[in-house]
C-alpha positions as CSV (number, residue, x, y, z in Angstrom):
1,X,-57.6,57.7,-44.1
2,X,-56.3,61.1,-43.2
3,X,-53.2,61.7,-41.5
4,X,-54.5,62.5,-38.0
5,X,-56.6,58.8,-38.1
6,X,-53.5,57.0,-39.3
7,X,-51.3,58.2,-36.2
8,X,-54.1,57.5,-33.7
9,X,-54.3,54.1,-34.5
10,X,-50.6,53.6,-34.7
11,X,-50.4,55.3,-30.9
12,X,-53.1,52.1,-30.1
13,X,-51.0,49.8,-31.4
14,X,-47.7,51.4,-29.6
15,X,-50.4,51.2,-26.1
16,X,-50.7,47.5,-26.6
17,X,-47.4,46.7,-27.2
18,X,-46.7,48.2,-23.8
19,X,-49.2,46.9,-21.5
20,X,-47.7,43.3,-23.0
21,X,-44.0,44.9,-21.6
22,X,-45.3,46.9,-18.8
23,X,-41.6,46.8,-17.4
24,X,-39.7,48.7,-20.4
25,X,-40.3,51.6,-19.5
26,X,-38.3,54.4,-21.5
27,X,-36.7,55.4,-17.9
28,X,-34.4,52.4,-17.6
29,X,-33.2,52.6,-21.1
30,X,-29.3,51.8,-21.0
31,X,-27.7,55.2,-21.5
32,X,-26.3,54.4,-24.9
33,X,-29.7,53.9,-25.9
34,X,-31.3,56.8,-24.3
35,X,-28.8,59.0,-25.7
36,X,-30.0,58.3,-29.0
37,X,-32.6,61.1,-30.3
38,X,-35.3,60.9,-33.1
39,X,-34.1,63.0,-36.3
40,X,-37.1,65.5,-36.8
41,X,-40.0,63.9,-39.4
42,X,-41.3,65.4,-42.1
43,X,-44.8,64.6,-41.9
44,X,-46.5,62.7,-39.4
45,X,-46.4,59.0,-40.9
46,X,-42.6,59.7,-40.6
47,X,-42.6,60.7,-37.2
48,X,-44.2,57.7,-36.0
49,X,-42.3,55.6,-37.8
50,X,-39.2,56.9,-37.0
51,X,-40.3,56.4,-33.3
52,X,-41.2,52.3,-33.5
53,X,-38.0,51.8,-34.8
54,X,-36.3,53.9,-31.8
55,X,-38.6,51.7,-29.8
56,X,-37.4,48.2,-31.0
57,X,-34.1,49.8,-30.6
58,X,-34.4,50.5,-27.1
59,X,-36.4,46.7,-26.5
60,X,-33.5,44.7,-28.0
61,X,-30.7,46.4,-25.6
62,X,-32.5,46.1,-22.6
63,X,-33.1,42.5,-23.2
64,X,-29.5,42.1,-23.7
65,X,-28.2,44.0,-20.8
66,X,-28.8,41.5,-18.0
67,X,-26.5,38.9,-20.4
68,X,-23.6,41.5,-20.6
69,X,-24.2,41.8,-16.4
70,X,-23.6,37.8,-15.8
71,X,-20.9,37.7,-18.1
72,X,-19.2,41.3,-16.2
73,X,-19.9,39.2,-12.8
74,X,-18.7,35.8,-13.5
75,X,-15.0,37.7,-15.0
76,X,-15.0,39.8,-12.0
77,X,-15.5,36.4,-9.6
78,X,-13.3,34.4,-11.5
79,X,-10.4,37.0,-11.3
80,X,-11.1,37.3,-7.5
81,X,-11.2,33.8,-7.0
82,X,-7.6,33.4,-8.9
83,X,-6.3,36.3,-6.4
84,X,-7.4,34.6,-3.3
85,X,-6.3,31.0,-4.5
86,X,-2.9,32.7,-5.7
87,X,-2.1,34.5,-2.2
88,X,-3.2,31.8,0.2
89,X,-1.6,29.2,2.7
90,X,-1.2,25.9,0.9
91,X,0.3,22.5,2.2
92,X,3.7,21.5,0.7
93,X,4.9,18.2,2.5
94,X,3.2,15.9,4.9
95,X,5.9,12.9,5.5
96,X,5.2,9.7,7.9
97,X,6.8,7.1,7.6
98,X,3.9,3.9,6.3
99,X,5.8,1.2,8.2
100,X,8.0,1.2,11.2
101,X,9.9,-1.4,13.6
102,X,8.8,-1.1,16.9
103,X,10.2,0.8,19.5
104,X,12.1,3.1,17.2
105,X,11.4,6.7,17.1
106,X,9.1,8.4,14.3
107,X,9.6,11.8,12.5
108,X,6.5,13.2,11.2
109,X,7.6,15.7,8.8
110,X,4.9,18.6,8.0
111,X,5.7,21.7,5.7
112,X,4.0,24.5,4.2
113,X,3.4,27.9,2.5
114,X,2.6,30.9,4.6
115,X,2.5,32.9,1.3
116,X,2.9,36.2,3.1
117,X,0.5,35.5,5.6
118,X,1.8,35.2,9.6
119,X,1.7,31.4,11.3
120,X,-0.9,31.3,13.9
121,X,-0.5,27.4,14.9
122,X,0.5,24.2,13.8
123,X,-1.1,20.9,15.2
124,X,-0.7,16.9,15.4
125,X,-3.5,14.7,15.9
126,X,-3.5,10.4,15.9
127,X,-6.7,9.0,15.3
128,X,-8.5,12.7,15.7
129,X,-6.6,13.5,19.2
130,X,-4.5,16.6,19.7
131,X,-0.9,15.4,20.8
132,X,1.3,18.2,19.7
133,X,0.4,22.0,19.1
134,X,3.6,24.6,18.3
135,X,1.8,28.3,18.6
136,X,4.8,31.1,17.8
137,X,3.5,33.5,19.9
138,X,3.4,31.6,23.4
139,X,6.1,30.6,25.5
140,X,7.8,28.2,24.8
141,X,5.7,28.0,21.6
142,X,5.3,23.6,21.4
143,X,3.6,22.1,24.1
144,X,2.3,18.0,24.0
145,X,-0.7,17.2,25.2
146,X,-1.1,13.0,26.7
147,X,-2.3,10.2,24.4
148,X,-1.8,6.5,25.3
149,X,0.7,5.2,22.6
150,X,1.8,8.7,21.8
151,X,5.5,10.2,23.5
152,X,6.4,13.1,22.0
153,X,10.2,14.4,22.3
154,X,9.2,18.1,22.9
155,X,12.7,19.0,22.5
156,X,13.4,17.9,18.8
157,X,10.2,19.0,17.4
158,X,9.3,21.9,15.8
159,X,7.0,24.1,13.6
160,X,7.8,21.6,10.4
161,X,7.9,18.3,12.5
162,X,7.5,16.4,15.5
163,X,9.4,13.3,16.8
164,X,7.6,10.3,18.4
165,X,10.1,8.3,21.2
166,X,10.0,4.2,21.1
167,X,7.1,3.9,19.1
168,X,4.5,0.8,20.6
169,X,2.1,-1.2,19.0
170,X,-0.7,1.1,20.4
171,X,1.1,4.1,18.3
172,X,-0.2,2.5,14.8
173,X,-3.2,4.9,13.6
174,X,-4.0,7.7,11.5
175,X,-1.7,11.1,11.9
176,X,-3.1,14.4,10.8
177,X,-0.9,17.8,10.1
178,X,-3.4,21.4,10.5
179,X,-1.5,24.2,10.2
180,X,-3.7,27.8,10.4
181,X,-2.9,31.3,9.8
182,X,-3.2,34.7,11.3
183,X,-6.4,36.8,11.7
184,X,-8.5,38.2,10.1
185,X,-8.6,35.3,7.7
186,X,-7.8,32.3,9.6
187,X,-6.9,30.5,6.8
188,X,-6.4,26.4,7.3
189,X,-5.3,23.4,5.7
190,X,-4.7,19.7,6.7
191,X,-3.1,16.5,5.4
192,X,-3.0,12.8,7.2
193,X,-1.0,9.6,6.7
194,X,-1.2,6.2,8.1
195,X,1.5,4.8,10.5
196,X,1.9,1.0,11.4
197,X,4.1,-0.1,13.9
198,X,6.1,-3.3,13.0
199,X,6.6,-6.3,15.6
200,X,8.4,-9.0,13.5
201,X,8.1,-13.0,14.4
202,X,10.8,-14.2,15.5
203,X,11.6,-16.9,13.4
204,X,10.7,-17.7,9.7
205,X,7.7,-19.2,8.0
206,X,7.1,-23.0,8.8
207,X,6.3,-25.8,6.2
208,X,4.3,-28.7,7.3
209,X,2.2,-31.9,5.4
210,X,3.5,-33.8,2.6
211,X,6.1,-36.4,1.5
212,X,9.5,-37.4,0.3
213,X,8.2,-38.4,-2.8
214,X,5.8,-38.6,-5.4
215,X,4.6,-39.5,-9.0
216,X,2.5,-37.8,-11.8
217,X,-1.2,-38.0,-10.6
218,X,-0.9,-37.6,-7.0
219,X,-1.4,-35.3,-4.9
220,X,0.8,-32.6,-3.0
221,X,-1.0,-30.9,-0.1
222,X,1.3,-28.7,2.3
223,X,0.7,-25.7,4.3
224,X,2.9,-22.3,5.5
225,X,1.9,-20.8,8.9
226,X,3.9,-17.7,9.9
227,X,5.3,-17.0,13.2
228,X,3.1,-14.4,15.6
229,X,4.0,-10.5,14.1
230,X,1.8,-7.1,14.1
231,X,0.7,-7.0,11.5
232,X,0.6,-10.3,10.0
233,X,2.7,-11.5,7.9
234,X,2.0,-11.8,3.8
235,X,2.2,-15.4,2.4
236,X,2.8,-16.7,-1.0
237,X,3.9,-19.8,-2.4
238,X,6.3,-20.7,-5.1
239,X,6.6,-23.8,-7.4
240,X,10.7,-24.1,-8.8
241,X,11.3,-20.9,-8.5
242,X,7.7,-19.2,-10.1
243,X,4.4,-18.3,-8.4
244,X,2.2,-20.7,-7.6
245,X,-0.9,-20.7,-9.7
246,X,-4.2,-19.0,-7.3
247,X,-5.9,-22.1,-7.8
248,X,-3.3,-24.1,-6.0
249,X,-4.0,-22.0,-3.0
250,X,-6.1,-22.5,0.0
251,X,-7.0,-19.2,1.9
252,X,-7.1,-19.4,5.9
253,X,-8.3,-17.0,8.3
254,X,-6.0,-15.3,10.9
255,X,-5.6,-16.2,14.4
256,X,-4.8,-14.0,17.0
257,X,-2.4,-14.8,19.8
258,X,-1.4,-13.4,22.8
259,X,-1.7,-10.3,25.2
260,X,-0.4,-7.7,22.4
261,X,-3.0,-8.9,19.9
262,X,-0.2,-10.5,17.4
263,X,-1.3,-12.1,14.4
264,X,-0.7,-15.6,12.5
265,X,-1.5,-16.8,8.7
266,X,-1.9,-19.9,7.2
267,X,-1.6,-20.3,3.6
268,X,-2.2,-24.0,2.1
269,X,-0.8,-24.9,-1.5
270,X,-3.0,-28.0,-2.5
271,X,-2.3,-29.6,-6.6
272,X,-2.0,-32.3,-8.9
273,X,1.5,-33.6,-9.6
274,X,2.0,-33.4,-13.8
275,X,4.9,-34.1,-15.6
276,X,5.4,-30.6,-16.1
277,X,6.2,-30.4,-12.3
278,X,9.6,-32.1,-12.4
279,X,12.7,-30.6,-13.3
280,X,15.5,-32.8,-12.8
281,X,13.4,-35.4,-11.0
282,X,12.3,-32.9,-8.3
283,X,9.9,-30.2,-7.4
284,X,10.9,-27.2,-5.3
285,X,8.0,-25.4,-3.8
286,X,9.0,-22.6,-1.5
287,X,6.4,-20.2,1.0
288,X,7.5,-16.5,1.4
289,X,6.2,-14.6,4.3
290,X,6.7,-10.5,4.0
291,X,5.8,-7.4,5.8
292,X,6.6,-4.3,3.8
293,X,10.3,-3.9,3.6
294,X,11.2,-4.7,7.0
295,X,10.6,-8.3,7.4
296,X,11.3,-11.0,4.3
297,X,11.9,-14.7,5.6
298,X,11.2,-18.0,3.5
299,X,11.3,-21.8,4.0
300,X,11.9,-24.1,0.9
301,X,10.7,-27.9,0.7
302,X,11.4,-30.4,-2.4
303,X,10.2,-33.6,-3.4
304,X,11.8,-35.8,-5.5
305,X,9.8,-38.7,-8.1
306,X,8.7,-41.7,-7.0
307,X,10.8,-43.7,-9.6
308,X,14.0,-42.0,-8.8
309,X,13.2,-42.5,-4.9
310,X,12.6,-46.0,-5.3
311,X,15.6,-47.3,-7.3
312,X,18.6,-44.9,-6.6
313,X,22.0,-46.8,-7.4
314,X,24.0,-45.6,-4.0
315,X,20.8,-47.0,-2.0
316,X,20.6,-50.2,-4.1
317,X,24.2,-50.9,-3.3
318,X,23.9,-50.6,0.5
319,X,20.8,-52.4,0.6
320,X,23.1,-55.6,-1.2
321,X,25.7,-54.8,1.3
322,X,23.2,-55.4,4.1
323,X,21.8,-58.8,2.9
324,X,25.0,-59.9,2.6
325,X,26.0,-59.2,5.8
326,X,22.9,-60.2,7.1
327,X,22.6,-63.8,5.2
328,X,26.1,-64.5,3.9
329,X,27.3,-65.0,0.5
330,X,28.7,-68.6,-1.2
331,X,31.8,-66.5,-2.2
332,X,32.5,-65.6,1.0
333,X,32.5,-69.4,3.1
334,X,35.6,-70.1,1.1
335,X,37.8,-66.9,2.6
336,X,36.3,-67.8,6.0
337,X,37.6,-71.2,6.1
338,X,41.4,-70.7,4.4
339,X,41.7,-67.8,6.8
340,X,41.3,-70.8,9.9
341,X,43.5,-73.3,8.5
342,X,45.9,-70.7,8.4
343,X,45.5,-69.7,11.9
344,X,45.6,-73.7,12.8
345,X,48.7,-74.1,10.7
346,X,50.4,-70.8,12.5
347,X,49.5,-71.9,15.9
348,X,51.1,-75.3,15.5
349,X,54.6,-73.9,13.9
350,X,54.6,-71.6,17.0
351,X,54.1,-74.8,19.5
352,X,57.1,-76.7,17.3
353,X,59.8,-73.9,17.7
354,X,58.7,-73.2,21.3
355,X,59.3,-77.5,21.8
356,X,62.7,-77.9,19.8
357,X,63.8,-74.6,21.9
358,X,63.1,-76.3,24.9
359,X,65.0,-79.7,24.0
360,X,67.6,-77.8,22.5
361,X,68.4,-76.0,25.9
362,X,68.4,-79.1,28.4
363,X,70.3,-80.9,25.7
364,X,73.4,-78.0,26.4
365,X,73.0,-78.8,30.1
């Protein structure tokens, strides 16, 4: 095959190997790869040669090029994504208070980072209702808006908190903080808490059911109610001094009472009396009832064994006393008839002495 034929058919080859790429195109070479040039052949095999190989060069760094690209992008994202998080407004505090005793007043603390950017407004809301809004530029800059179980002191509150006067039962819901920045960006962030308001009852838990006494094998069966609060009251039970076992207790649903909505619980403590029970011939079984750490009242029962309650010596001795008293004694007939001879005896040696006296007198006359 003469030289001429051999370079034809390698130029057929190069042809299909295009149409199979039509889009690598020598045009949108990268320029690193265009700048490379084709060292000048001796012969014609050598030219062609040295051409393919320029050719596969080219191919493999356009098909790498779009990789490179991503990887470029996602740096360049990443690094603008750090910039924006590291310059923007972020929320340091948001403080409100979990529990609180009715008809106290509430600070709801709220602080935050401008991080160079100007405060545009800061805002309150309870249960998704605007209440309180402090805007710097406006005159005067806080301003409360009317809420039912909301009273906002206007005067003590701020850009960083806002107090709440004689809190009600009707102020118990969830608080939200939003504080925004300046144009162009706008930039806002939020927080929210939960605030209950606290009506204790007014007296501590009550004990009912059970008896003085008992022995291994019965049964003890008591229950705890607590007095009307918002919100109710948490009971537990205790057995000398350690929790009661769960399945000692019997689970009652709430009641509600009254105008305000307050609420009651009932918590039974049902077991078997064992031997274990006793310690020093009695059982102690006390019920707690809690709210947070504002309200903490208990109310203590014991029971004593059956033996012990039967047969103890102090009672045994009055019980004597009483039959005695009630039935008389053969010891005691004896002392009751010596002490009315005596009185006989005295009584007639009165009556003498009063007698010779007399005689003695009329005797003188």
């Amino acid at each position: 095959m003469s030289c001429e034929q051999h370079h034809q058919q390698q130029r057929h080859i190069h042809h299909q190997q295009q149409q199979h790429h039509p889009h690598e195109h020598y045009q949108s070479r990268p320029y690193q790869c265009r700048q490379q040039q084709l060292q000048k052949p001796k012969c014609a095999h050598q030219q062609y040669s040295q051409y393919q190989e320029h050719h596969q060069q080219h191919l493999s760094c356009y098909t790498q090029q779009p990789h490179h690209q991503y990887q470029l992008w996602f740096i360049i994202s990443a690094i603008l994504f750090l910039i924006d998080i590291s310059n923007s407004l972020t929320m340091t505090e948001v403080k409100i208070p979990n529990h609180i005793m009715r008809f106290k007043s509430a600070v709801l603390g709220c602080r935050y980072n401008l991080d160079g950017e100007s405060l545009y407004s800061v805002k309150w809301y309870k249960d998704g209702h605007e209440f309180y809004r402090y805007v710097p530029r406006d005159k005067p800059p806080g301003q409360a808006f009317p809420l039912p179980g909301v009273n906002v002191d206007v005067r003590n509150s701020t850009d960083t908190k806002v107090t709440l006067r004689r809190v009600t039962l009707m102020s118990t819901g969830v608080y939200k903080c939003e504080v925004s920045g300046e144009a162009p960006a706008f930039n806002t962030v939020s927080e929210s808490e939960t605030m209950t308001v606290v009506m204790t009852p007014n007296h501590g838990p009550k004990v009912t059911g059970g008896r003085l006494s008992y022995q291994i094998g019965d049964v003890i069966r008591m229950n705890c109610t607590s007095g009307p609060s918002k919100p109710v009251c948490h009971l537990s039970w205790f057995i000398n001094g350690e929790p009661a076992n769960r399945s000692y207790l019997k689970q009652y649903e709430k009641y509600v009472v009254g105008r305000e909505g307050l609420e009651m619980a009932r918590l039974g403590l049902e077991f078997r009396v064992k031997g274990i029970h006793f310690q020093d011939g009695e059982i102690k079984m006390k019920c707690v009832a809690k709210i947070s750490s504002l309200y903490f009242q208990s109310n203590e029962a014991s029971v004593q064994s059956d033996r012990q309650h039967r047969a103890p010596a102090l009672e045994s001795r009055e019980t004597i006393a009483a039959k005695s008293r009630a039935h008389g004694s053969s010891s005691a007939k004896p002392r009751s008839h010596t002490t009315l001879q005596q009185l006989r005896l005295a009584t007639l040696l009165s009556l003498l002495t009063a007698f010779c006296t007399s005689s003695y007198s009329i005797s003188l006359r």
